[in-house]
Structures are given as C-alpha cells and as structure tokens.
C-alpha positions as CSV (number, residue, x, y, z in Angstrom):
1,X,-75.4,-14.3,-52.1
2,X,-72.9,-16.8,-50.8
3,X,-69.8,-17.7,-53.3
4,X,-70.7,-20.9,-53.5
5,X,-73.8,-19.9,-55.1
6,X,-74.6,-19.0,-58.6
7,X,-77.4,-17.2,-60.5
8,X,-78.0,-18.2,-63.8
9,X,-80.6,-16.8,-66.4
10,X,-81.5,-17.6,-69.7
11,X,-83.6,-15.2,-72.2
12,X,-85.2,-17.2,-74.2
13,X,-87.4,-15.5,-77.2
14,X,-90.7,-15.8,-75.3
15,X,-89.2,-16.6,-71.6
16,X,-87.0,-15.3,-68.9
17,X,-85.9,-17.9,-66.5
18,X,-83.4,-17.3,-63.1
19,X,-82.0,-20.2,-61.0
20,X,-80.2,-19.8,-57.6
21,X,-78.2,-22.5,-57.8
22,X,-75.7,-24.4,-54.7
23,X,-72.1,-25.4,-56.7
24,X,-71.0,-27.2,-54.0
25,X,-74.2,-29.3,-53.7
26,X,-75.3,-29.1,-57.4
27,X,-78.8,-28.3,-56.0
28,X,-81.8,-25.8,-57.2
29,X,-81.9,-23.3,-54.6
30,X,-84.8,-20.7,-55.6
31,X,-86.2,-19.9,-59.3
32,X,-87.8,-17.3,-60.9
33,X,-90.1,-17.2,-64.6
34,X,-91.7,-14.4,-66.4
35,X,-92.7,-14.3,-70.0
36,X,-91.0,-11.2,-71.2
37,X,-92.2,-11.7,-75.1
38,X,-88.4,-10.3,-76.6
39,X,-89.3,-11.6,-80.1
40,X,-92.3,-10.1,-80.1
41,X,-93.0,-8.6,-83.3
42,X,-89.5,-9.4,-84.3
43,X,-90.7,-11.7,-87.9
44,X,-92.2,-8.3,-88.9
45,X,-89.1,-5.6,-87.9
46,X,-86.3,-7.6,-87.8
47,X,-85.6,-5.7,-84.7
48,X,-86.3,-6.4,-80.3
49,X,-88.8,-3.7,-79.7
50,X,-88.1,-1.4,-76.8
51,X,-91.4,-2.6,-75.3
52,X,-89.7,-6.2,-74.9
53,X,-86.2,-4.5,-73.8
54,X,-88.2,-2.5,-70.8
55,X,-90.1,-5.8,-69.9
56,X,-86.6,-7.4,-69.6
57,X,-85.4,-4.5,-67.4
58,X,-88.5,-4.7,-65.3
59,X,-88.0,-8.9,-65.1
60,X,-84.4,-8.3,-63.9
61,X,-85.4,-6.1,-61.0
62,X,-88.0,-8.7,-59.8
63,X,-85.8,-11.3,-60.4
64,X,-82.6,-9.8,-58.6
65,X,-85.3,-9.0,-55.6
66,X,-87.0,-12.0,-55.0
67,X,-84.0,-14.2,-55.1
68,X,-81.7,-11.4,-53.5
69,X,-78.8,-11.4,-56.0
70,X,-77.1,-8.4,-58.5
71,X,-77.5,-8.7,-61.8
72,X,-74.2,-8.0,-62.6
73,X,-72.8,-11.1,-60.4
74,X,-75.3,-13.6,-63.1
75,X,-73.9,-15.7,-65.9
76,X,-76.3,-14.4,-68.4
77,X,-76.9,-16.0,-71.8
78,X,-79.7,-15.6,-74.8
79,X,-80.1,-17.3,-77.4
80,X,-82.4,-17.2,-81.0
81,X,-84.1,-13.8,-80.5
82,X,-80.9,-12.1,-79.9
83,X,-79.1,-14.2,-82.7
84,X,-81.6,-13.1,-85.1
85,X,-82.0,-9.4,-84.4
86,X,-80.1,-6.9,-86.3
87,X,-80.2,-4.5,-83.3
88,X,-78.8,-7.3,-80.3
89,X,-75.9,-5.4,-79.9
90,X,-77.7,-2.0,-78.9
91,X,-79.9,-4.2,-76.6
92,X,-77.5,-6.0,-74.8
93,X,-75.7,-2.9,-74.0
94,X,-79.0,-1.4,-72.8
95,X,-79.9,-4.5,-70.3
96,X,-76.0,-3.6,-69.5
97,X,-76.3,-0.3,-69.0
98,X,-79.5,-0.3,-67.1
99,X,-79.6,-3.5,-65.1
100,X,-75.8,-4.5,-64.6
101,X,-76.7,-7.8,-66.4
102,X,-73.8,-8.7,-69.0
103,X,-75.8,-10.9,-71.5
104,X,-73.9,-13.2,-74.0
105,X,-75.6,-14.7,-77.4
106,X,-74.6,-18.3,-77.2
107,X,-74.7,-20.2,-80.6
108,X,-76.6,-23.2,-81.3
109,X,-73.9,-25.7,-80.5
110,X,-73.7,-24.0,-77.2
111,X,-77.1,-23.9,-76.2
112,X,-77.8,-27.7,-77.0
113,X,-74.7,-28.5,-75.5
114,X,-75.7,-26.9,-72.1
115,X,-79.5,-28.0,-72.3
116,X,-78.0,-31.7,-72.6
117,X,-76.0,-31.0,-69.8
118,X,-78.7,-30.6,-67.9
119,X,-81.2,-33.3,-69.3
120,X,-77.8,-35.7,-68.5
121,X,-78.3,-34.5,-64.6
122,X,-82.1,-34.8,-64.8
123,X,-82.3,-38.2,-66.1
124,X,-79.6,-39.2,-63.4
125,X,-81.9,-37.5,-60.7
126,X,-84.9,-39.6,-61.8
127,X,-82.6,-42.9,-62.5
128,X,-83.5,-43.4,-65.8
129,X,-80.7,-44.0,-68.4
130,X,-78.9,-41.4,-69.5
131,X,-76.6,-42.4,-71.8
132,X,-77.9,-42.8,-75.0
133,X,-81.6,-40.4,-75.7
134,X,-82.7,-37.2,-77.7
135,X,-83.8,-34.3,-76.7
136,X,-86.3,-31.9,-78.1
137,X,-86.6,-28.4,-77.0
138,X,-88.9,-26.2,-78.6
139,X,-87.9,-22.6,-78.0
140,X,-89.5,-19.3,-79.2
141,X,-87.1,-18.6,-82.1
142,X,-85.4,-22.1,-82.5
143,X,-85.9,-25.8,-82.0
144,X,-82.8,-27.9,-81.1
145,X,-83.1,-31.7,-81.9
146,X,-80.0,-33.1,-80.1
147,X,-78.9,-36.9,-79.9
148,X,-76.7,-38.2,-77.3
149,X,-75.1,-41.0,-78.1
150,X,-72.4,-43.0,-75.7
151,X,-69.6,-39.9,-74.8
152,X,-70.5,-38.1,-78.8
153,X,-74.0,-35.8,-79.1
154,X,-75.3,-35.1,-82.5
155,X,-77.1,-31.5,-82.5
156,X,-79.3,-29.6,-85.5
157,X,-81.0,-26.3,-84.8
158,X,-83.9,-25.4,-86.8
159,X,-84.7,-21.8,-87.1
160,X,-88.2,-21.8,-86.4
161,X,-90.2,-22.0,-82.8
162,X,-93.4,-21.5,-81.1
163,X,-93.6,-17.4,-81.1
164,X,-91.8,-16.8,-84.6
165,X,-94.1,-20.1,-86.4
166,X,-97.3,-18.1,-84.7
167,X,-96.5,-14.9,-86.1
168,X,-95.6,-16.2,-89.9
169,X,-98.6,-18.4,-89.7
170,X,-100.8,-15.9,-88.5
171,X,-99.4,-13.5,-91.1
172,X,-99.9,-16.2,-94.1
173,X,-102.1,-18.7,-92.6
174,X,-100.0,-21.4,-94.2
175,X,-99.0,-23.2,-90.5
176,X,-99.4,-26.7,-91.5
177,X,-97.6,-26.2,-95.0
178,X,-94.9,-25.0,-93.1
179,X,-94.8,-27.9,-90.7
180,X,-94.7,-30.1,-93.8
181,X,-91.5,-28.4,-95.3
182,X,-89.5,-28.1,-91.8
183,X,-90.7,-32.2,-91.1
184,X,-88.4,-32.4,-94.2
185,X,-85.2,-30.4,-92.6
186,X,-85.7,-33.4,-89.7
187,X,-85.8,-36.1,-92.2
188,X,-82.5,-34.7,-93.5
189,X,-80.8,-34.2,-90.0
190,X,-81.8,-38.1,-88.8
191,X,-80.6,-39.0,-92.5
192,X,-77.3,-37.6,-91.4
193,X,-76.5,-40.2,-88.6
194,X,-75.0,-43.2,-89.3
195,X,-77.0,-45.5,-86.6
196,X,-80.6,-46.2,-84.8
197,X,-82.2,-44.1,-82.9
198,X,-85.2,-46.9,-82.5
199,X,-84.5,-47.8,-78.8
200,X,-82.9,-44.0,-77.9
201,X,-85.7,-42.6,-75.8
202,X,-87.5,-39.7,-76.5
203,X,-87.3,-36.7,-74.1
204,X,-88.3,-33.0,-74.5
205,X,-87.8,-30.3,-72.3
206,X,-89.2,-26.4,-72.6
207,X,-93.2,-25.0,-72.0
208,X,-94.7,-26.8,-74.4
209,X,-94.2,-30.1,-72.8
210,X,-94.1,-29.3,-70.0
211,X,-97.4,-27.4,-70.2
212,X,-99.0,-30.0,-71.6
213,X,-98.0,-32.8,-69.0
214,X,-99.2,-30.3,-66.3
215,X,-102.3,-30.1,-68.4
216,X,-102.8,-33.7,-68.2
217,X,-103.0,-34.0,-64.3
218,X,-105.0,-31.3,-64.1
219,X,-102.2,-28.7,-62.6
220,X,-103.1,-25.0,-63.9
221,X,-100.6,-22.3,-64.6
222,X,-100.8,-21.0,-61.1
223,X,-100.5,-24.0,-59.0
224,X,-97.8,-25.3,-61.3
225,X,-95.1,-28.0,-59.4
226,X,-92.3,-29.2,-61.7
227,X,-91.3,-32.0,-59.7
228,X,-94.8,-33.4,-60.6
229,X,-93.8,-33.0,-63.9
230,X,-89.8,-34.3,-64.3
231,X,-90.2,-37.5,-65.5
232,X,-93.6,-37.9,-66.8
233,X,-94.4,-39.7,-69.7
234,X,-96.8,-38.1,-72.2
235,X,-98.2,-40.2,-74.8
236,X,-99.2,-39.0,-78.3
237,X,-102.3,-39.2,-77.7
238,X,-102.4,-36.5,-74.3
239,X,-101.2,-34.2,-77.7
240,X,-104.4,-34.9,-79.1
241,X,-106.3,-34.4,-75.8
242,X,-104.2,-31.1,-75.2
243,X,-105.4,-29.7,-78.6
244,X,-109.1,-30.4,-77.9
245,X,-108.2,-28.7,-74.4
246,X,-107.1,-25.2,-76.0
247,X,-109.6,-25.1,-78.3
248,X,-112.5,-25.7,-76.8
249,X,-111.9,-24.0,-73.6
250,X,-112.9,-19.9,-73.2
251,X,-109.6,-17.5,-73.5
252,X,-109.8,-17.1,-69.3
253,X,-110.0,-20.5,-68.8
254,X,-106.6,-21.2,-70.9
255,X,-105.0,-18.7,-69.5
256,X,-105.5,-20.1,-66.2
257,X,-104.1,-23.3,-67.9
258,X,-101.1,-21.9,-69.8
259,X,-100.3,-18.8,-68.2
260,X,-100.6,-14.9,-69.7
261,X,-98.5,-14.6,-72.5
262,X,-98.4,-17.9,-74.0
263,X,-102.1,-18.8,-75.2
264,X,-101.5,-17.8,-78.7
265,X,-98.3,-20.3,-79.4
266,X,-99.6,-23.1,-77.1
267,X,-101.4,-24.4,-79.9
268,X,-98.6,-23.4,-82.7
269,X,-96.4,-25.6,-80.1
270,X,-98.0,-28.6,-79.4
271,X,-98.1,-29.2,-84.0
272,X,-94.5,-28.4,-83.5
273,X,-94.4,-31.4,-80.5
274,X,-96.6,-33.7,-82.8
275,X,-94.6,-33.4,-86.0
276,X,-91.2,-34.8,-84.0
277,X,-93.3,-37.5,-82.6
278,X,-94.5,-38.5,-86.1
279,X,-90.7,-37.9,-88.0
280,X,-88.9,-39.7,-84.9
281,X,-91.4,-42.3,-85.0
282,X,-92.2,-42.1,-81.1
283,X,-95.5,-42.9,-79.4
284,X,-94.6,-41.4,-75.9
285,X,-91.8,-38.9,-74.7
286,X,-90.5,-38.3,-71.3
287,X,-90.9,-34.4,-70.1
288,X,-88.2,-32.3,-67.8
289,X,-88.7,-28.6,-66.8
290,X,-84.9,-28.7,-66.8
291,X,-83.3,-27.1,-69.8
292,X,-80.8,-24.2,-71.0
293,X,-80.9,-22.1,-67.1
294,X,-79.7,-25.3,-65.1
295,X,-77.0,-26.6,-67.9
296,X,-75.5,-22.7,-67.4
297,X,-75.8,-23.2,-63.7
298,X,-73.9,-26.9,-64.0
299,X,-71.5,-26.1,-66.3
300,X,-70.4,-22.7,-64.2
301,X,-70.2,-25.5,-61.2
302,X,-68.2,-28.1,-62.7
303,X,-65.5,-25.6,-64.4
304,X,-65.1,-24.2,-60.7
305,X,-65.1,-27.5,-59.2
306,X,-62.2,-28.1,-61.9
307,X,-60.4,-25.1,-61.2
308,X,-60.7,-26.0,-57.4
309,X,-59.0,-28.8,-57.8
C-alpha cells in the first residue's frame, strides 16, 4: 500500500465495510462489504458472541487480501455494538491479537460528526447544496439524526436500530408501539432547535436506503452499483412499494434483493425510514452509500494534509 493511501473500516452492528482510499486525490480507490452480524444475539446476552468475533476475524482476512493491505496499518473504528457490550474490551483485544486490527469505539458525537463529513463531500460530488441538510443513518444498534446548519451541526443518537428493533420486536411483538414511543424521542430532539428545518433537505445514508433505491430500479444485491444510487431521490411512496416488495416476494427471491444476512431487518428498517419521513415531515429524501467508512478515510486525509502543510 502506497503512503498516500489509507484503509479505513468501520464495524458497524450488522456490517463490516473497508475503503482504499487516495489522500492526495480524496478518491475511492477499492471497497470491500460483508455482513458480519456482531450484535447478533446481543439484546438477549448483553455480550458479542464469539460466533460474531470469528466472522470478524474471517472478514478481516478477506478484506486485507482482496484490497492488499495489513490490518494493523487501518484506522479502525466501531461504533453501537461495541458501545453497548459489556465484554468490548475482551473483543477488541481479540480482533487485536488475532488480526493486527486496533479497533477504537467512537462515541456518538464522533460517528455523526465523521458520517457528515462525508455526506458534506458527497453532496459536493453530486453539486447539490451542501450547506444546510439532515442526515439520517439508520445503523444496527443506533440511529443518528444529524442537522447541519451553516458552519454549526446539531446531532441526537437514538439507541435503537435495524438488528437490535428486530430482535426486541421479534422477542415482544410490540414493533410498531415501539416506533410510536421513539417518534416521540425525535419530536423532542427537533423541539430542541431553535429554527426551521422546512426547506433543509432530507438525506439518508446506510442499507436501508440505499437498499431500497436499488430496489426501485430494479438493481439486486449482486449486481449492486452505488453510483447508480448517490443521489437518488426516493419518494415516500417507493417505502410503501419496498414493503409490498419484501413481503410478498419468496425468502430466495429477497435475498437476491437484499443480500444474506439482512432479510430479517429489511422490513424492521424501512418502519424505522418511514417514521423520520412522517416526524420530519418530508415526502422525498435524497440516498448516498457514503457514510461512517469514507468520513474516517477524509478526516485521516485532511489532518495529514494539515500536518503537511
């Protein structure tokens, strides 16, 4: 790997995603995406199983072969699994230990700080204005509403995603009485800001959205391009049509869709997608496939870029 490359991953509670990234260029090199299911089973035990640790270990090598780099040279972070499980620091010094990979659990702040950093780029790349939006990202373990507005951003974590909603709701059965009390933990976050966010466009990043715009064109799992996909527009009503899609279609033919691994919260996720609409009072929202792996990769860039100069 050349030094003016990075490698930046993030483990998110469902996801593991690489980028190869060019600091002197600020361009996307190579990728790499596997679901690695960390949380799984973590609502229940309160602990990352060492079934998820080993799929983690086995999604490093791959990753560190296919885009030729050593674990231990990547800035590594992870985010609401590992904040929540009472045995992260026995994991992280396993991935350490057995894969050279030094991951760090990044807070909140941090991680919608970075994703912004990267939706900022993205909207750039696309020419569409970039100075005053929110952001939605729908994780596994967490959902991150963040508002950028002029040089200020306005960030509220909410401690429920798309793999630890699925596994209460499966558990109790209650999904949509839970949807109804978090709607009210948005209320009070938008309550919270002292201006408009009527003409601030909507924009949401992560695989819900970005599943579901791929789902709209027709694009399947397999064949997936995300630069069909930055910038699109999905309306609330392609939510609707997406719903309809997963369940009406056999369990082969949405995995073809969706990918292995993520059926089960595809539907959890898109409620998840639907409530914002309906609390932010949005008919459409733009989709990126950027998010928390390219704001790493940019903000490792520009703080060498600083130090360079």
């Amino acid at each position: 790997m050349k030094k003016s490359e990075v490698i930046s991953i993030d483990l998110g509670s469902n996801s593991f995603r690489v980028l190869k990234f060019d600091c002197l260029n600020f361009k996307i090199l190579d990728e790499y995406h596997q679901v690695v299911g960390l949380a799984d089973g973590l609502v229940n035990s309160g602990i990352i199983s060492f079934e998820a640790q080993i799929r983690v270990i086995e999604a490093l090598k791959t990753a560190s072969e296919k885009l030729n780099f050593d674990p231990k040279d990547a800035v590594c972070v992870t985010t609401a699994a590992m904040r929540t499980a009472k045995n992260s620091k026995e994991v992280l010094e396993f991935f350490l230990k057995n894969s050279g990979a030094d991951f760090k659990i990044i807070d909140p702040y941090e991680e919608a700080r970075l994703t912004l950093l990267a939706i900022k780029y993205a909207l750039k790349r696309e020419k569409l204005p970039s100075k005053n939006f929110m952001v939605l990202d729908i994780g596994g373990g967490s959902t991150e509403l963040t508002i950028s507005c002029d040089d200020e951003f306005f960030s509220r974590s909410f401690d429920f995603g798309i793999v630890t909603m699925t596994q209460k709701s499966l558990k109790n059965g209650n999904l949509f009485e839970d949807l109804k009390k978090r709607e009210e933990e948005v209320k009070e976050f938008l309550s919270s800001l002292d201006f408009s966010l009527k003409d601030f466009p909507f924009v949401a990043t992560a695989g819900t959205p970005t599943t579901l715009a791929a789902v709209k064109i027709g694009m399947d799992y397999f064949n997936y391009d995300k630069d069909k996909i930055n910038g699109m527009v999905l309306e609330y009503e392609d939510l609707e049509a997406g719903l309809d899609i997963l369940k009406t279609k056999t369990i082969e033919e949405t995995t073809r869709l969706v990918g292995r691994g993520r059926v089960e919260f595809m539907e959890v996720g898109t409620y998840i997608y639907k409530m914002f609409f309906e609390v932010l009072g949005k008919s459409n929202s733009i989709v990126f496939d950027d998010g928390l792996r390219e704001g790493v990769a940019i903000d490792f860039a520009l703080k060498k870029e600083s130090k360079a100069s």
